[in-house]
VOPAGU-2260 file (C-alpha; in pm, 1 decimal, decimal comma):
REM VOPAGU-2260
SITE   aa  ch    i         X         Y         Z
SITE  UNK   A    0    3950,0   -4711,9   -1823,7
SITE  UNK   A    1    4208,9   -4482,6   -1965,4
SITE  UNK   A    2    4161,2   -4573,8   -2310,3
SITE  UNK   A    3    3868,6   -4333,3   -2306,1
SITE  UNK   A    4    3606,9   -4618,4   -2298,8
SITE  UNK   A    5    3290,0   -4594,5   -2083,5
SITE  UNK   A    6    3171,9   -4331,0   -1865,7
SITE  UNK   A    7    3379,1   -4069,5   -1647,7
SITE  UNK   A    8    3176,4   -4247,9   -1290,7
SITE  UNK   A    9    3330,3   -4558,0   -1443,8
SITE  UNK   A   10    3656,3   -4377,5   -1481,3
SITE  UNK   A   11    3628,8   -4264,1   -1123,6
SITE  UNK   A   12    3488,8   -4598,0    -992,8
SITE  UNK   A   13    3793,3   -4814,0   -1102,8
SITE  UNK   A   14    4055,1   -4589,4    -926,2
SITE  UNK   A   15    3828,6   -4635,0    -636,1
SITE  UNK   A   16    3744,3   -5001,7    -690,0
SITE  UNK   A   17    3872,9   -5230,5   -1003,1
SITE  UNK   A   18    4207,0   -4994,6   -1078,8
SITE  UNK   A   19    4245,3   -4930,5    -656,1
SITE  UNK   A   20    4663,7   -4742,0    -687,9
SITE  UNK   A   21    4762,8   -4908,5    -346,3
SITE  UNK   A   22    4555,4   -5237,4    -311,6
SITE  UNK   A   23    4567,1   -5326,8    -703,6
SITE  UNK   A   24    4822,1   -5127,8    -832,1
SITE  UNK   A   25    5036,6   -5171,7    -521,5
SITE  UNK   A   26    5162,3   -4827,7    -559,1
SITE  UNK   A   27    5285,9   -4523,2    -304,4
SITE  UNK   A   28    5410,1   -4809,8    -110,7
SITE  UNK   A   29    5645,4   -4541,6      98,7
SITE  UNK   A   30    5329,5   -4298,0     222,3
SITE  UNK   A   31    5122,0   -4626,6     222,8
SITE  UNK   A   32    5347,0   -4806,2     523,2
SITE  UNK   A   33    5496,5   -4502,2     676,9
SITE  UNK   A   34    5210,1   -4296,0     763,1
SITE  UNK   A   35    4933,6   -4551,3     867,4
SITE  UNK   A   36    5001,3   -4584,3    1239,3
SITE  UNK   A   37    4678,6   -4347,5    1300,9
SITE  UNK   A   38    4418,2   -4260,8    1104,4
SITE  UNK   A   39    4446,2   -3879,6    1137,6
SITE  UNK   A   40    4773,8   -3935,6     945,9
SITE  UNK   A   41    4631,3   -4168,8     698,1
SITE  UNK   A   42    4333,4   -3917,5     617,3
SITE  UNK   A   43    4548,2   -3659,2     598,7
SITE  UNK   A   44    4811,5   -3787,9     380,5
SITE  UNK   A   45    4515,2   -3903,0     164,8
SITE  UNK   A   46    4369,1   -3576,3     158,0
SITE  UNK   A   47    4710,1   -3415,0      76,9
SITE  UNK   A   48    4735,2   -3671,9    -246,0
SITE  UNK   A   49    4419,8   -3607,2    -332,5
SITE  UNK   A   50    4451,4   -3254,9    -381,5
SITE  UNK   A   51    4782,2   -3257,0    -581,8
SITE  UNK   A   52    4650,1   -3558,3    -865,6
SITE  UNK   A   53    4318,6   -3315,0    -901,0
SITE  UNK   A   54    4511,4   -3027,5    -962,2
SITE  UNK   A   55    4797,1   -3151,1   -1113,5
SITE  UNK   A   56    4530,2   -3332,7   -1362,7
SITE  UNK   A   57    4327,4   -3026,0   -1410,6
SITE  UNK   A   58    4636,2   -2859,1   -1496,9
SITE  UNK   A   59    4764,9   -3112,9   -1708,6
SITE  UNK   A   60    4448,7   -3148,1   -1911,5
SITE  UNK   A   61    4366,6   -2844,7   -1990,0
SITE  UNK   A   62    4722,2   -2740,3   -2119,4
SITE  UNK   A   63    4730,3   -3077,5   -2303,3
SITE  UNK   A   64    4697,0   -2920,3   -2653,0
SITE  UNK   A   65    5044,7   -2699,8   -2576,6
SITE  UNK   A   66    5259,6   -2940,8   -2391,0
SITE  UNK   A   67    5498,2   -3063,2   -2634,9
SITE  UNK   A   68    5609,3   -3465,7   -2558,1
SITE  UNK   A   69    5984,8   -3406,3   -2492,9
SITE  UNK   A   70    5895,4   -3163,0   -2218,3
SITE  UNK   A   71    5637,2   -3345,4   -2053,3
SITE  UNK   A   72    5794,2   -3540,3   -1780,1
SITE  UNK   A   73    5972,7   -3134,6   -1709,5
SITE  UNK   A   74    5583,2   -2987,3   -1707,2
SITE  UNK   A   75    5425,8   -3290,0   -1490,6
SITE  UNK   A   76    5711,3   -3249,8   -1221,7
SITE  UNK   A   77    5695,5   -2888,4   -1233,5
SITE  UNK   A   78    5280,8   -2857,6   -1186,7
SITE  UNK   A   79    5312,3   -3165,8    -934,7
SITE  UNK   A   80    5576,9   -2964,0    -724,0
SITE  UNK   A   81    5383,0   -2655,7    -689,4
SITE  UNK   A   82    5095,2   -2792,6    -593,4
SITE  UNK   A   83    5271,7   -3036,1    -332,2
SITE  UNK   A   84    5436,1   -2727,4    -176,7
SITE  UNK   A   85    5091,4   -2559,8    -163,8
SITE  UNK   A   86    4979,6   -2827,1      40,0
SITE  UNK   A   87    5261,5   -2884,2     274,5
SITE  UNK   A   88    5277,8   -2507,5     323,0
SITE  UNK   A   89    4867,2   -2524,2     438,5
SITE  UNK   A   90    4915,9   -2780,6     665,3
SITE  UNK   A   91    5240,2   -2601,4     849,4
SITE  UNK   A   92    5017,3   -2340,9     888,3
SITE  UNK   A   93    4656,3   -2492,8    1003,9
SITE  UNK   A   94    4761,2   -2852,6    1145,6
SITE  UNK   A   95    5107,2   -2794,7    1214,9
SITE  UNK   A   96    5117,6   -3136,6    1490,8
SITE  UNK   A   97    4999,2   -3383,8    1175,5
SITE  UNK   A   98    5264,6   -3219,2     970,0
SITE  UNK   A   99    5535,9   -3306,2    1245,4
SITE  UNK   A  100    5420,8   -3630,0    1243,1
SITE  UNK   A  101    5440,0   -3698,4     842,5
SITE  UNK   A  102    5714,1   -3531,0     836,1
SITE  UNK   A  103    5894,8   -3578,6     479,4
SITE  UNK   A  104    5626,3   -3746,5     346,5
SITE  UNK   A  105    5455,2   -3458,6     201,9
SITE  UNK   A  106    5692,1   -3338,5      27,3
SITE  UNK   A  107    5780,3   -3668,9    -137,0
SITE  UNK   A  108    5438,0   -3665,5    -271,9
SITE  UNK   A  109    5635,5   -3476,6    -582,7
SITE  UNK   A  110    5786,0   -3828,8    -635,2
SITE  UNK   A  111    5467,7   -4034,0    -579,4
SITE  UNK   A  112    5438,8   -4235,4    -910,3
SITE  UNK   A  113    5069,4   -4249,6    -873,0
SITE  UNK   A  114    5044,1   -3875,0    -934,6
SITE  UNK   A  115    5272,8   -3884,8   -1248,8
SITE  UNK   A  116    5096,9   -4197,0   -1388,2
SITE  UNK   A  117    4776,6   -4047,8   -1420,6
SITE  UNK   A  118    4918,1   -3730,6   -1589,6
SITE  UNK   A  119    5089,1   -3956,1   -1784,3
SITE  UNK   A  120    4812,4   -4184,6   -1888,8
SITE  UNK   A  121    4484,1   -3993,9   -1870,2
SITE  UNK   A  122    4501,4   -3594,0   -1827,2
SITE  UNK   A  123    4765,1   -3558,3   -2135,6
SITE  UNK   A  124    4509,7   -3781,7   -2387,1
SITE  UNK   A  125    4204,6   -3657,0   -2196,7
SITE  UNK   A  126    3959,5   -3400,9   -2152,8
SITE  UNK   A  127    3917,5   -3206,6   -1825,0
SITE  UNK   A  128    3627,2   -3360,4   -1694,1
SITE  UNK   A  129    3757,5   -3720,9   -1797,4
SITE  UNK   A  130    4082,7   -3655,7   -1602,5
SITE  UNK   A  131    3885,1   -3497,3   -1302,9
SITE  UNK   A  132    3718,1   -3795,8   -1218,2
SITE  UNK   A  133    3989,0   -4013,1   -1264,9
SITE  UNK   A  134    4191,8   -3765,3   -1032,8
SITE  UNK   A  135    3903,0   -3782,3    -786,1
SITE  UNK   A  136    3867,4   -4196,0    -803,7
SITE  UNK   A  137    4260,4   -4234,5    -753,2
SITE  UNK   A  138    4270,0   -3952,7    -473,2
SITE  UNK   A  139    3997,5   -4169,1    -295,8
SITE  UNK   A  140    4099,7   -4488,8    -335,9
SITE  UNK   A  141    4437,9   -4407,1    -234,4
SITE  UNK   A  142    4299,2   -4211,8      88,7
SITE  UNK   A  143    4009,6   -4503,8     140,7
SITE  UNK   A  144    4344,4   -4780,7     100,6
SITE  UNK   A  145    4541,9   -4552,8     388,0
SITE  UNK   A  146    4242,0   -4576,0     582,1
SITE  UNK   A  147    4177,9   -4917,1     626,4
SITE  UNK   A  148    4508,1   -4950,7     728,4
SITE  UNK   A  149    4526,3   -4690,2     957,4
SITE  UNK   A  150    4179,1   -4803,5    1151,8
SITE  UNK   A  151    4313,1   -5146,1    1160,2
SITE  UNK   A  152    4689,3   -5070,2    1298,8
SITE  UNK   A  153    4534,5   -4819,0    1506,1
SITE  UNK   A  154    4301,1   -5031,0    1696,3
SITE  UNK   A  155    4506,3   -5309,9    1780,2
SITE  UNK   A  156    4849,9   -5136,3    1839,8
SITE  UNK   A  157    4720,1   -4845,4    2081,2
SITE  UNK   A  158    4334,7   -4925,4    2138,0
SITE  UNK   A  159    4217,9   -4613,5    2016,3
SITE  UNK   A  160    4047,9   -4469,8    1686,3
SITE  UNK   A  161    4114,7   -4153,0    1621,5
SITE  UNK   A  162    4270,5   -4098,7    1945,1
SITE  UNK   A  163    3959,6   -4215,5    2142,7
SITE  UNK   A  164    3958,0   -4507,0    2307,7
SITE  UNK   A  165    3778,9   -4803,9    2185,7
SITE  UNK   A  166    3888,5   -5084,8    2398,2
SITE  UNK   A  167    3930,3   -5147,9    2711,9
SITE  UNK   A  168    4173,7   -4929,3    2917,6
SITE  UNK   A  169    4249,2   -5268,5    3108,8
SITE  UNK   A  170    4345,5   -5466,1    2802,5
SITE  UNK   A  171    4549,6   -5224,4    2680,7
SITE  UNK   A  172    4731,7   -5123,5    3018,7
SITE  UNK   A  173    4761,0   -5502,3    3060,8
SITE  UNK   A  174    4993,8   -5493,7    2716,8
SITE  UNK   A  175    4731,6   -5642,4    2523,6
SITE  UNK   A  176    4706,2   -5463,2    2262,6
SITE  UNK   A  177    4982,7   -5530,5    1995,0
SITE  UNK   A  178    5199,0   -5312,0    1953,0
SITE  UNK   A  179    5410,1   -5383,0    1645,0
SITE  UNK   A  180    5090,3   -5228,4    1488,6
SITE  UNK   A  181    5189,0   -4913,3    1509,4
SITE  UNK   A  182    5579,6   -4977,7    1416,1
SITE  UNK   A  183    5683,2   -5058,3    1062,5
SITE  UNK   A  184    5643,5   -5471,9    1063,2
SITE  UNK   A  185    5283,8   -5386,7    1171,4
SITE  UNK   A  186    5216,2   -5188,1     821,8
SITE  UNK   A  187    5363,5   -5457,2     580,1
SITE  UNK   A  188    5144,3   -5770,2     776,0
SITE  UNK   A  189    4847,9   -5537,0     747,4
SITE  UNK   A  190    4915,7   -5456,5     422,6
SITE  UNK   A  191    4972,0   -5799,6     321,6
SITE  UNK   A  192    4673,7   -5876,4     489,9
SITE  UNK   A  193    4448,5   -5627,1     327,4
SITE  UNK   A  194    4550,4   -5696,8      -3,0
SITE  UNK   A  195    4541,8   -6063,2      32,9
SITE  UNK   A  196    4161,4   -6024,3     104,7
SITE  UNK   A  197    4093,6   -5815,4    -161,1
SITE  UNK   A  198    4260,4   -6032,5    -429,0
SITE  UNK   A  199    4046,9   -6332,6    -288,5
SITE  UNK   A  200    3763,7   -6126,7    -342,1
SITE  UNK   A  201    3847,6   -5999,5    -684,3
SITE  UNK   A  202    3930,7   -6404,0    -769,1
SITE  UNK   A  203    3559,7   -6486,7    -653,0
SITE  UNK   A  204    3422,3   -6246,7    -848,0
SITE  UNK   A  205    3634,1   -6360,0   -1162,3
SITE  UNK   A  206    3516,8   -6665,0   -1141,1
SITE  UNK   A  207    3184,9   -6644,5   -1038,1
SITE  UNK   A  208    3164,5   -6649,5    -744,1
SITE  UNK   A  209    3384,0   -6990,8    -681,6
SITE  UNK   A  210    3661,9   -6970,5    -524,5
């Protein structure tokens, strides 16, 4: 979809869906497997991505016309870094725990290849409204990927979703509940896992079905 063919839902729905940056793309692998132990993290780091691509698109787009190609990289880093320090500065300030707890994470969203792609590929050829949905769709696909991981590795490593309980307090204070979920092997077997499914189901529905 960033060729400029079809419609800008159809641009938003592939970075969502088809064009998915973490379970397609397989990319922002570091945020991806280091923050989705809960799923206040997850939604937050998701939220925090989501916010830089849109305005780092927005920007991006609508200076197009001026930004001359041997300075672009320079521009896209610049624009990503202010609006990654905007965000990391709001949540010291209004959710100070969760920032403890991602620790450098935000701020390595100025390296996150996902935001530079789509600077890269859409917003500098594109117009603003074309870039903002594609900005939107790979914001929540990216925070929809984070999500399912961080229900999933929350559940069975500390029985809880969003810190309330959701199984048994016995089968968790019985040890359970498994908890290399919640430490790094968890998030690369429930990443493998979740991608494995969805390439099955992208296979079925490349073939018809049969699979």
């Amino acid at each position: 979809m960033a060729d400029g063919n079809g419609s800008n839902f159809d641009q938003f729905a592939a970075g969502v869906f088809s064009n998915n940056p973490v379970l397609v793309q397989l990319l922002g692998m570091c945020p991806t497997l280091a923050v989705t132990n809960s799923v206040e993290n997850a939604l937050v780091m998701g939220a925090a991505v989501t916010f830089v691509v849109v305005m780092s698109n927005l920007i991006t787009s609508l200076l197009r016309n001026l930004i001359q190609p041997h300075v672009r990289i320079l521009i896209f880093t610049l624009t990503i870094a202010t609006f990654v320090t905007i965000a990391d500065m709001a949540l010291r300030a209004y959710m100070f725990d969760v920032s403890k707890k991602l620790g450098a994470f935000v701020p390595l969203i100025i390296v996150n290849c996902i935001i530079i792609c789509r600077a890269e590929v859409v917003a500098i050829k594109c117009s603003v409204s074309r870039s903002l949905a594609d900005a939107f769709g790979m914001g929540l696909g990216f925070t929809m990927a984070l999500t399912i991981l961080g229900i999933v590795r929350e559940i069975l490593g500390a029985g809880t979703l969003l810190k309330q309980p959701v199984l048994p307090a016995a089968f968790v204070e019985n040890g359970h509940n498994w908890v290399i979920m919640i430490l790094p092997p968890g998030a690369f077997l429930t990443l493998g896992v979740v991608v494995g499914v969805v390439n099955h189901l992208r296979s079925r529905k490349a073939t018809g079905g049969v699979a």
